[in-house]
Each structure stands twice: as structure tokens, then as C-alpha cells.
ROVO-965920 format. One record per atom (N, C-alpha, C): z negated, y negated, x negated; residue in one letter; atom name; residue number from 0. Coordinates in steps of 0.02 Angstrom, whole numbers, always signed. Example, Ala and Ser with C-alpha at 12.3 -4.5 7.8 and 13.67 -1.06 7.14 Angstrom:
! ROVO-965920
{{-390,+284,-660},"a","N",0}
{{-390,+225,-615},"a","CA",0}
{{-390,+165,-660},"a","C",0}
{{-354,+112,-642},"s","N",1}
{{-357,+53,-684},"s","CA",1}
{{-394,-2,-645},"s","C",1}
//
This chain:
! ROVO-965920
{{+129,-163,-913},"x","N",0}
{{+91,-201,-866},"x","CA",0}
{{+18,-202,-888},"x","C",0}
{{-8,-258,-909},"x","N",1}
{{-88,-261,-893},"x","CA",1}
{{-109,-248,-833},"x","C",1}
{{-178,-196,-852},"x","N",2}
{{-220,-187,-785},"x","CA",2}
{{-279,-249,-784},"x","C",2}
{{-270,-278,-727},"x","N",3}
{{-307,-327,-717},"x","CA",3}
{{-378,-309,-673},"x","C",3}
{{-432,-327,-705},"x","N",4}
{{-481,-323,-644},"x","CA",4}
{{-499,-382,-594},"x","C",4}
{{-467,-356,-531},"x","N",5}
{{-456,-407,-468},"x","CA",5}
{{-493,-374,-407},"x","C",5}
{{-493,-423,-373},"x","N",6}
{{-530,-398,-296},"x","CA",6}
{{-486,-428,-240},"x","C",6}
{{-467,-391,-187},"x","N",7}
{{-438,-410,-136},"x","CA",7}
{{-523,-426,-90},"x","C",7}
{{-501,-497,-92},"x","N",8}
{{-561,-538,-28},"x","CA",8}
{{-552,-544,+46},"x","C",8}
{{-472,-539,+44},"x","N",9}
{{-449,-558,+107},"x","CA",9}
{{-392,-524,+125},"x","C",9}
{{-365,-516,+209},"x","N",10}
{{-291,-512,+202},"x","CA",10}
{{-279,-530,+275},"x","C",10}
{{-229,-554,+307},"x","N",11}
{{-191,-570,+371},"x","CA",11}
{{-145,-516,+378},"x","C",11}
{{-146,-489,+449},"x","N",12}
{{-73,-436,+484},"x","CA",12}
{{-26,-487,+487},"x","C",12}
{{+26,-498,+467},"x","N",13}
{{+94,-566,+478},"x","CA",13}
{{+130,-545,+521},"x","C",13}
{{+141,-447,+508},"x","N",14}
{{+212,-431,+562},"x","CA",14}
{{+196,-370,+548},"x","C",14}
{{+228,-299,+561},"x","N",15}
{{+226,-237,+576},"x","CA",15}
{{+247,-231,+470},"x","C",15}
{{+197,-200,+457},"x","N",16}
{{+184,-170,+403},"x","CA",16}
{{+205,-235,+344},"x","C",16}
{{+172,-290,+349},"x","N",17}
{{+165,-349,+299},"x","CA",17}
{{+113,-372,+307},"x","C",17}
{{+75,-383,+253},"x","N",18}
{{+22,-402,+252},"x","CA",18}
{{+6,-451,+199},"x","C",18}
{{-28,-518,+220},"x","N",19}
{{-45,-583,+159},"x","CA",19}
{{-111,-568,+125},"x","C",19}
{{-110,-553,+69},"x","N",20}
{{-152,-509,+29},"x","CA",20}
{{-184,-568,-6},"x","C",20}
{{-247,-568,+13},"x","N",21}
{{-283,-642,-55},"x","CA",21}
{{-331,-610,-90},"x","C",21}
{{-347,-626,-156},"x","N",22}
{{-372,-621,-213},"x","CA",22}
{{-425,-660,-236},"x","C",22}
{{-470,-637,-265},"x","N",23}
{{-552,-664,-287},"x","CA",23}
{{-536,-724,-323},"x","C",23}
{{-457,-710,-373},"x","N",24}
{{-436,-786,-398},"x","CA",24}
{{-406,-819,-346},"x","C",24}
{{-396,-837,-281},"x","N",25}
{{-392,-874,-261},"x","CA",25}
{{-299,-863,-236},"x","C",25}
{{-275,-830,-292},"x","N",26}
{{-190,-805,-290},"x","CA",26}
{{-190,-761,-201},"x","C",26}
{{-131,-757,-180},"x","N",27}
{{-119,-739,-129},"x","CA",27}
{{-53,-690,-115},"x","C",27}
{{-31,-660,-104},"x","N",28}
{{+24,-608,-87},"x","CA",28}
{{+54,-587,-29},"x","C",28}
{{+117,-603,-5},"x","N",29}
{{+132,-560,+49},"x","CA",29}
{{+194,-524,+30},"x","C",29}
{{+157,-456,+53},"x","N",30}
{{+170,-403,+51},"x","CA",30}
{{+194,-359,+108},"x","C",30}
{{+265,-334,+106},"x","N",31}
{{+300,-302,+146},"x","CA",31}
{{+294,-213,+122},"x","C",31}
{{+271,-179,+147},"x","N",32}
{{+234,-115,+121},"x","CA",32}
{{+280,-52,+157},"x","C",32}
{{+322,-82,+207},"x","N",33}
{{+363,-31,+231},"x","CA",33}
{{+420,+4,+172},"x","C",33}
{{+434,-13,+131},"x","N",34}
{{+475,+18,+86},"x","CA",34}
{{+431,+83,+43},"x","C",34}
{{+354,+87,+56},"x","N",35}
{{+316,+145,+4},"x","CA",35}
{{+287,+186,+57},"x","C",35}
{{+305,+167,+119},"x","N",36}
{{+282,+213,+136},"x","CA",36}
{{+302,+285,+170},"x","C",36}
{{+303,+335,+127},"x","N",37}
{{+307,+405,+113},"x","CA",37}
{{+267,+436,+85},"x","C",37}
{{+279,+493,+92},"x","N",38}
{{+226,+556,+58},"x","CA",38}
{{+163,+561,+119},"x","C",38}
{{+107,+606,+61},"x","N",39}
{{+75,+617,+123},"x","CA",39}
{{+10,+585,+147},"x","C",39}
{{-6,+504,+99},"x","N",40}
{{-54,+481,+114},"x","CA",40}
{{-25,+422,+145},"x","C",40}
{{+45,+378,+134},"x","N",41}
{{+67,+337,+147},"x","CA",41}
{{+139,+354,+208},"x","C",41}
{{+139,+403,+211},"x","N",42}
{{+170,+410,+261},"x","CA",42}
{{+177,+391,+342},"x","C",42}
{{+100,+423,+353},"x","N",43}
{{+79,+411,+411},"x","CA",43}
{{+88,+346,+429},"x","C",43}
{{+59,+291,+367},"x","N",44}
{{+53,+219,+412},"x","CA",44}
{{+123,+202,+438},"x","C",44}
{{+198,+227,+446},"x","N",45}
{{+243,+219,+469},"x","CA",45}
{{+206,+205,+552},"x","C",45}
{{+147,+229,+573},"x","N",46}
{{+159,+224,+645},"x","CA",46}
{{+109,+155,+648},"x","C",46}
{{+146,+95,+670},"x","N",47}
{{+103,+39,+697},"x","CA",47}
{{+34,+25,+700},"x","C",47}
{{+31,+85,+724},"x","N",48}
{{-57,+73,+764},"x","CA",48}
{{-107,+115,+712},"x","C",48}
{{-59,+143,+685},"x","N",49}
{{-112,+154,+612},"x","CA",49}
{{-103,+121,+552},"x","C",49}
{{-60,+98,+555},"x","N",50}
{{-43,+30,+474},"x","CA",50}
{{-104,-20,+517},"x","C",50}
{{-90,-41,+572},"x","N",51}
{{-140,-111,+584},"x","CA",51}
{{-231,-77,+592},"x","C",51}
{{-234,-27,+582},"x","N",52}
{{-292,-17,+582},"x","CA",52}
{{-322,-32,+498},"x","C",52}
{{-286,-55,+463},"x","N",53}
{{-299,-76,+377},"x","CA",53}
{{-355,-126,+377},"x","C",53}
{{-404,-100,+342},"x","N",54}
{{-478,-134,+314},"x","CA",54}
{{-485,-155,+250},"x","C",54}
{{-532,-202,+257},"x","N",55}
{{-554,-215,+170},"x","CA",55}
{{-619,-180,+157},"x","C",55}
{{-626,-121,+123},"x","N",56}
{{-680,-91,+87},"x","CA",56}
{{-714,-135,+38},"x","C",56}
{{-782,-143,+63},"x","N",57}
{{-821,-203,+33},"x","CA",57}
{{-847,-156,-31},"x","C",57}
{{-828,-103,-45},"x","N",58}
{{-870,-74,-97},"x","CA",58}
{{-809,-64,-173},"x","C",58}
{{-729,-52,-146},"x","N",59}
{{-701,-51,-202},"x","CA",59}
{{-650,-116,-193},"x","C",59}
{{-662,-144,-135},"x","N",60}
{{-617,-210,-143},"x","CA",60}
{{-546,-228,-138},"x","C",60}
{{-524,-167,-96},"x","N",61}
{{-483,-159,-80},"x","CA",61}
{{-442,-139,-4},"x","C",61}
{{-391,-124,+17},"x","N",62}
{{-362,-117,+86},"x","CA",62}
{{-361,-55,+70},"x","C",62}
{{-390,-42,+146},"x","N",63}
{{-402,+68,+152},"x","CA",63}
{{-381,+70,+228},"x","C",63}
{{-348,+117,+226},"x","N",64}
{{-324,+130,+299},"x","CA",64}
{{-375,+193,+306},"x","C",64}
{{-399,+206,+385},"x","N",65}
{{-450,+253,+421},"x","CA",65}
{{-415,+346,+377},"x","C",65}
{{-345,+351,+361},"x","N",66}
{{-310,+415,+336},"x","CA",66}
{{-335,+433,+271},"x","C",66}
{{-365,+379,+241},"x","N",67}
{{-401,+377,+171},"x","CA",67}
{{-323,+356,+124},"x","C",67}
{{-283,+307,+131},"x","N",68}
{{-245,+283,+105},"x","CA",68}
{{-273,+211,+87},"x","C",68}
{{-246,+198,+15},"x","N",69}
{{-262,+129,-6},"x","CA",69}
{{-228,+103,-92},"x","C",69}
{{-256,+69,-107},"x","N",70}
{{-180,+46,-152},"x","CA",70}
{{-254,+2,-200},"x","C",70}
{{-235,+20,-264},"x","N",71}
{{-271,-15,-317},"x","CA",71}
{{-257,-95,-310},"x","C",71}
{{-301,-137,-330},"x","N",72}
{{-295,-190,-322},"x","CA",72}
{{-227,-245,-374},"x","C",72}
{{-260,-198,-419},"x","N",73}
{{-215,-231,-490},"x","CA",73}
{{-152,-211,-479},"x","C",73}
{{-123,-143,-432},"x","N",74}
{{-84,-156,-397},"x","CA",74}
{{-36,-182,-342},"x","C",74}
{{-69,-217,-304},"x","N",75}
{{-69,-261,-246},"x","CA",75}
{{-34,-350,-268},"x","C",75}
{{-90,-370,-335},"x","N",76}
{{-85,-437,-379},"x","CA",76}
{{-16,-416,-403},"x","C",76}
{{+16,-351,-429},"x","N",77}
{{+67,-376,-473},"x","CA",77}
{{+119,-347,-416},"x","C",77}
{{+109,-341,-352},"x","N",78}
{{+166,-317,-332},"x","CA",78}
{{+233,-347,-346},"x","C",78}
{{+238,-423,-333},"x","N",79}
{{+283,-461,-344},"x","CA",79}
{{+308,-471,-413},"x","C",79}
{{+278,-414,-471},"x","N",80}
{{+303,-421,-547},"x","CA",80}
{{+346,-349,-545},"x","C",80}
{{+335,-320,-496},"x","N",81}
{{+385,-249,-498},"x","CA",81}
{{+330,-190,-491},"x","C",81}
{{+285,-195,-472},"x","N",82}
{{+242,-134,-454},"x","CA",82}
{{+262,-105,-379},"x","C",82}
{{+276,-150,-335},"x","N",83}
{{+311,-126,-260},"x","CA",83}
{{+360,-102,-276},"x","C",83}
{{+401,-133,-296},"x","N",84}
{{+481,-92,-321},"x","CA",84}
{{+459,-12,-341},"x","C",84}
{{+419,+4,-387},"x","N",85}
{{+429,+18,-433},"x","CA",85}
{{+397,+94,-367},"x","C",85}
{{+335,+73,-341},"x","N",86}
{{+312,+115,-279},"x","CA",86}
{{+361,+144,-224},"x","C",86}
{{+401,+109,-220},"x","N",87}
{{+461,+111,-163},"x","CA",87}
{{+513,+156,-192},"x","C",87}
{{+523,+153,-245},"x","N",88}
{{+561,+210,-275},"x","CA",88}
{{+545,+274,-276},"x","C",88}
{{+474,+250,-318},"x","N",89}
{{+436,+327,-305},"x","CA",89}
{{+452,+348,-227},"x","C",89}
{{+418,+313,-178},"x","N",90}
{{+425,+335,-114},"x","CA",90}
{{+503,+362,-98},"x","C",90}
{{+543,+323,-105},"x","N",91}
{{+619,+341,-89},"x","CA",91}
{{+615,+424,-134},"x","C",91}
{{+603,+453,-188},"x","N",92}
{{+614,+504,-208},"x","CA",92}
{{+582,+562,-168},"x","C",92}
{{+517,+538,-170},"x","N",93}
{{+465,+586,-124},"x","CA",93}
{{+498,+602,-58},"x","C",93}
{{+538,+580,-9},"x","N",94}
{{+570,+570,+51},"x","CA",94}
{{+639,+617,+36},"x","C",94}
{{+660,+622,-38},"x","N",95}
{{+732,+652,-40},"x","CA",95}
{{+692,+709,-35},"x","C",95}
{{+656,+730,-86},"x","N",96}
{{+620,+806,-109},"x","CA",96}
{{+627,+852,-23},"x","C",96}
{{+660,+926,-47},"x","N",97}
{{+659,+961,+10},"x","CA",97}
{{+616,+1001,-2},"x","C",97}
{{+563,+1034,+56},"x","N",98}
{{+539,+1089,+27},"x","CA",98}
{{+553,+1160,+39},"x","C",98}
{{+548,+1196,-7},"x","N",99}
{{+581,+1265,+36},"x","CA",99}
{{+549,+1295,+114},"x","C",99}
{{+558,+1319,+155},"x","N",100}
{{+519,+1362,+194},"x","CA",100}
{{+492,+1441,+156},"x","C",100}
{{+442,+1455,+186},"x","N",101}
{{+420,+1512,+146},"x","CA",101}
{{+436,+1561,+193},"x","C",101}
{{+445,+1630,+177},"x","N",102}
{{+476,+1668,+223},"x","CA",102}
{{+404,+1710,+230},"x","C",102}
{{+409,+1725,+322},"x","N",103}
{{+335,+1769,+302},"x","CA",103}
{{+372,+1822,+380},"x","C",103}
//
């Protein structure tokens, strides 16, 4: 994958964790984000009212949620080339992982 240098300018809430992602070129994306989210920065936005609290940070140009979660841009542009997939898996693994309890 080329890393592209892009800027997210814009984006629309469409429905509960999709979001229409637009780009400094003018390209546009919608993006269904419920499949990555796991672990422990993307987890949280599972709850509604903190996925729709998602901003555009005018300083790196990108969507940041208030948890300090956010997603490279050049990742965002190629979601639809297999970078979501490719996140969603990751996520699906992170979700199997058990962790031990520690005995105290």
C-alpha cells in the first residue's frame, strides 16, 4: 500500500457507527467502522454516544474521538482498498485474546 498524504476535511454521522468521510481531494468514503472496533482505544466507541461524539482535529486532519482514539488518514482513503478489512481482523483477533487473571 502507498502511504498517501491526505486530509480528512469533512465527515457526516449516516447511522450508528458509519460515517461519510471526505477528503482534501475532493474523494469521499463511507465508512462502516463497527467491525474495528475492539481493543482498548477502539473499543469503547461500541457505545453510541461516544462513537457520535467523533471530531475533526484541525491540527492533524483527522477524526478523533474525546477517548483519544483516531485513525490515520491515509488510512481512512484506502479503507475501501482493504485497510478496513484488514483493521477488522486485527480487531476480531484482539477480541479472541484471553487474558489470564493474576492470582493475588
Amino acid at each position: 500500500m502507498e502511504h498517501l498524504l491526505t486530509r480528512v476535511t469533512d465527515f457526516a454521522i449516516l447511522r450508528p457507527y458509519t460515517l461519510r468521510v471526505i477528503f482534501d481531494d475532493g474523494t469521499a468514503q463511507t465508512i462502516n467502522f463497527e467491525p474495528v472496533l475492539a481493543g482498548h482505544y477502539f473499543g469503547p466507541l461500541r457505545d453510541p454516544a461516544l462513537f457520535s461524539q467523533v471530531r475533526l482535529d484541525p491540527e492533524i486532519h483527522t477524526l478523533v474521538w474525546p477517548n483519544g482514539a483516531d485513525f490515520d488518514p491515509a488510512t481512512l482513503y484506502n479503507w475501501h482498498r482493504g485497510d478496513g478489512a484488514e483493521l477488522a481482523e486485527r480487531a476480531r483477533r484482539r477480541e479472541m485474546i484471553v487474558v489470564p487473571a493474576v492470582a493475588g
